[in-house]
N, C-alpha and C positions, 0 to 999 in steps of 0.2 A: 527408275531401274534400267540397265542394259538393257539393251536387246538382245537377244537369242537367235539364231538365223542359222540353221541349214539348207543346202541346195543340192541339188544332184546335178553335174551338167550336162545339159542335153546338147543333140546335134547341133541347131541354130547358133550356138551357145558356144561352140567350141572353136578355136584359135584365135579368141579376144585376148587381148590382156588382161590380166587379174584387176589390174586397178579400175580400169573401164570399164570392166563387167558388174564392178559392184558400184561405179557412180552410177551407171545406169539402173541399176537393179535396186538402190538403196537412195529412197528419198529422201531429200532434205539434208543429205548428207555432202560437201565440198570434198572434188577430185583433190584436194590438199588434206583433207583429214580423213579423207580415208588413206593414203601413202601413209600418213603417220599411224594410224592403226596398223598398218600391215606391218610396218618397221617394227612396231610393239610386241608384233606376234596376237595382235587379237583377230587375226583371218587367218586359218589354217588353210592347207589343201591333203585331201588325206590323210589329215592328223599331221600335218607338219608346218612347219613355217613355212612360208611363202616368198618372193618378191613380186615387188609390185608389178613389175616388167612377165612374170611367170605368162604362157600361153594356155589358157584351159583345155583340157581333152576331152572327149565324151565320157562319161564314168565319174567324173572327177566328183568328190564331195569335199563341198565346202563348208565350214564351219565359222561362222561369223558371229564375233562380241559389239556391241556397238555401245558406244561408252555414252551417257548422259550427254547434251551441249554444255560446254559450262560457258558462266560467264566471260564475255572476252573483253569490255570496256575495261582500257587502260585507265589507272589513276595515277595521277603525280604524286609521285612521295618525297618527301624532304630528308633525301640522304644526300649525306657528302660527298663530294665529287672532288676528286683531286686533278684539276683539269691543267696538261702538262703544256698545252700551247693554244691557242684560241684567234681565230679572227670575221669579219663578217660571212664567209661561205662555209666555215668547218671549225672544229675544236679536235683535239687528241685528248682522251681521257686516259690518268693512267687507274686501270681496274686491280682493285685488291682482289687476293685468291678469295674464294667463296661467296662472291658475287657471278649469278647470272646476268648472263648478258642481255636477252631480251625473253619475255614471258612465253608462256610453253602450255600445253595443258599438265594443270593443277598444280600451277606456280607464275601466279598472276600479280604476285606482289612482291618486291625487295627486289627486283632486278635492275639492270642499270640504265635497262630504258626508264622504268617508274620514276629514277631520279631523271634525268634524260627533260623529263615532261614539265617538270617543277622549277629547272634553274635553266631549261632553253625554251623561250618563246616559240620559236619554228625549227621544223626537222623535216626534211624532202621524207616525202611518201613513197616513193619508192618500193622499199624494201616490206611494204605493207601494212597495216595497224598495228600488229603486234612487234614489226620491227621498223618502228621509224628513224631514220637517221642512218642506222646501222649499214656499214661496207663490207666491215669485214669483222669475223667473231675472234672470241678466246673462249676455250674449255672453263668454264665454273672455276674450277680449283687452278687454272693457268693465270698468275697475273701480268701485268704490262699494259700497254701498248694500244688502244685501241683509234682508229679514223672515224668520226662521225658529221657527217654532212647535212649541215644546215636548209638545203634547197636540192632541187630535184636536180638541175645542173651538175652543181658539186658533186652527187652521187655520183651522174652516169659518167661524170670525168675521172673522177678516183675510181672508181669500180672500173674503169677501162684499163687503168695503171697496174691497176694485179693484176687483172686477168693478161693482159703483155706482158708483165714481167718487169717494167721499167720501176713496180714501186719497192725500194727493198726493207724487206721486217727480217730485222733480226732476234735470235732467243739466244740465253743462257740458258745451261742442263747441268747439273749434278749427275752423271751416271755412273751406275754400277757399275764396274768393270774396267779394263783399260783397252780402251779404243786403237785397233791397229794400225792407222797412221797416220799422221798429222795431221792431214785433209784428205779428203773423200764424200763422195756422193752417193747417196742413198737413191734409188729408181726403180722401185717397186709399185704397183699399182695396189692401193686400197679402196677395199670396199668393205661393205657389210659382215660381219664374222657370219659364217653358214652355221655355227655352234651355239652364238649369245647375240640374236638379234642388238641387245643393245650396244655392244661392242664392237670395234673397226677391225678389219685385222689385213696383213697382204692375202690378197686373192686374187688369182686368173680368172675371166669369162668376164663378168661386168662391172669388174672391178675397172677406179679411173686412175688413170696418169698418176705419180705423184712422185714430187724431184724436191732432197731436201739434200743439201752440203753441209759439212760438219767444217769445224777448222777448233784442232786441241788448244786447249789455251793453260792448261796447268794437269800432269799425269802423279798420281799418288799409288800405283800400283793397281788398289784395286775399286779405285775410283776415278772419276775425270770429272774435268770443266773444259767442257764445249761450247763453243759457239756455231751457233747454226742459221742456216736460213732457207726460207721456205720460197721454191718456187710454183709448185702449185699449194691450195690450200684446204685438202681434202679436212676431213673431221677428225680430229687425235692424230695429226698426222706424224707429225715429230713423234709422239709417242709411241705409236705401231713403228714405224721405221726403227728405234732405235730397240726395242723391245724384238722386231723379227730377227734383229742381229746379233742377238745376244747384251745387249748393253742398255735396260732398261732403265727408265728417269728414276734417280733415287724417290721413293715415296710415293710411288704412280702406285693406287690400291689395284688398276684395274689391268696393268699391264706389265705385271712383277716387278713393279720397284720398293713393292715393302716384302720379298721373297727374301729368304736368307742367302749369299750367293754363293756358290756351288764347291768351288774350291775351300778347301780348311783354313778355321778363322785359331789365332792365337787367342788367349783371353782377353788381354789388349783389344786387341780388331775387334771381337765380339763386343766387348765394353763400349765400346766407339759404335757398331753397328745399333747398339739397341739404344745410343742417345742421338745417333741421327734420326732415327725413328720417329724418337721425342719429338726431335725439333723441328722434323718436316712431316706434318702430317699427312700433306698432299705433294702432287709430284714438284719436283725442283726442277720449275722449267717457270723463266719470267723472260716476256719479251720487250725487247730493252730498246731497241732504235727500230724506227721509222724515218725513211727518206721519201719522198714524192716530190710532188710538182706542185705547186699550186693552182688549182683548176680553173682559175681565170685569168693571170699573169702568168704561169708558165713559170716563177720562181721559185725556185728549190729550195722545201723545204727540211730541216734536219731533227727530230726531236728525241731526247736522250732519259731513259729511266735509272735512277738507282736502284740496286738490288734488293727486294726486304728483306724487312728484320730477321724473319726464320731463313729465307733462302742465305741472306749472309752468318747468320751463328751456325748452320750446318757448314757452311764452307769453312770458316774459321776452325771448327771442331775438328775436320780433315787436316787442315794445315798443320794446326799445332799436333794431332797425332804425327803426322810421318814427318815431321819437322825437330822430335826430340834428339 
């Protein structure tokens, strides 16, 4: 069963950080899962959500869920892997939408580590048990593209490549709307939504960095195909950026790209609007090239994805509309 846990905080108690005060306060529980309970919303302060960074005051009450441990031993599953380049230090997977990337609490099976475990021998430790291998993510429903490093090396040398900026991931996007000029930069900082803990949104104060460019590649009035890339690589990033702008990934549930879009639709467009629907149930956003280095030869590597099935019948379904 949960735990239950109220507190009042007293003097001694007061300008800790929230996250600190309950790894201390709360046994047996890891300064890592309790961040992820507060991110949840299961630690109030006053009745409200939290962040972990929060400074308590005297008065303050807290309200704390503490979730069962669950089990965390990785098993290797025997799912398919579509593995788009490969050599002794690293592989590039390309990940289908609806695939998790690494296990999480209370989704400990069917991710792309589980296969990850079954068809690679070794995977640098790194990024820790529950994410072995792993450099760099994609959202569940985003497919493409992903770097995964075989040895610890490998990791901290591609993991140095994004974080410089010298590695470049690019995406494809479906968006609603027609984007106002060829190319442009996105530089808004995201963070947490203060509204829907489990949502990203742009925000000021502690919110971080986040720099994404767009370049048009086909305008249908009230759609586009964008090409974009990511120079930092906050969490939904492309999809908060394009979403605060007004020009949300067609088929994003969580950031209005299944909203009807604002302006008046003919019955045409409507008929069109409610089979893109159909055909993209999640957002049209698949990242398609990876460029780096190789992390022990220093040779440039290049690797290229084609577009799926749904992200391409959505786009087809656009052309041949405004193409009659």
């Amino acid at each position: 069963m949960p735990r239950k846990i109220s507190r009042k905080i007293e003097s001694p108690e007061a300008a800790k950080r929230l996250d600190v005060f309950c790894a201390e306060s709360l046994e047996g529980v890891t300064r890592s899962r309790i961040k992820n309970i507060i991110s949840g919303g299961g630690i109030l302060v006053n009745g409200q959500p939290a962040k972990a960074g929060y400074k308590l005051k005297i008065g303050d009450i807290l309200d704390m869920v503490i979730p069962d441990p669950e089990e965390t031993e990785l098993k290797a599953e025997n799912i398919a892997l579509d593995i788009a380049y490969e050599n002794h230090d690293l592989l590039v997977v390309d990940k289908p939408a609806g695939m998790v990337v690494h296990p999480a609490t209370g989704n400990y099976s069917g991710t792309l580590v589980n296969a990850l475990l079954f068809h690679i021998k070794d995977l640098s430790g790194i990024g820790g048990e529950l994410k072995p291998g792993i450099v760099h993510r994609l959202d569940k429903n985003t497919s493409g593209l992903l770097i995964i490093a075989k040895n610890d090396n490998a990791h901290v040398q591609l993991s140095q490549q994004i974080q410089e900026r010298t590695a470049k991931r690019l995406y494809k996007a479906i968006v609603i709307g027609d984007l106002p000029q060829d190319l442009g930069t996105f530089s808004f900082p995201v963070g947490r939504s203060p509204s829907d803990r489990k949502k990203m949104a742009v925000t000021y104060g502690h919110s971080k960095e986040a720099i994404t460019s767009y370049e048009v590649l086909e305008r249908y009035g009230k759609y586009t195909l964008a090409r974009l890339q990511l120079f930092t690589g906050r969490t939904h990033q492309i999809r908060v950026h394009l979403s605060h702008c007004g020009y949300p990934v067609l088929g994003d549930p969580e950031y209005g790209g299944r909203t009807r879009p604002h302006e008046s639709l003919s019955k045409d467009e409507l008929d069109l609007w409610r089979k893109l629907l159909k055909l993209m149930p999640r957002q049209a956003l698949h990242a398609f090239h990876l460029e780096f280095n190789h992390p022990v030869s220093g040779k440039q590597i290049v690797v290229d994805s084609p577009l799926p099935d749904d992200f391409t019948a959505a786009l087809l379904a656009i052309r041949t509309h405004y193409r009659k």
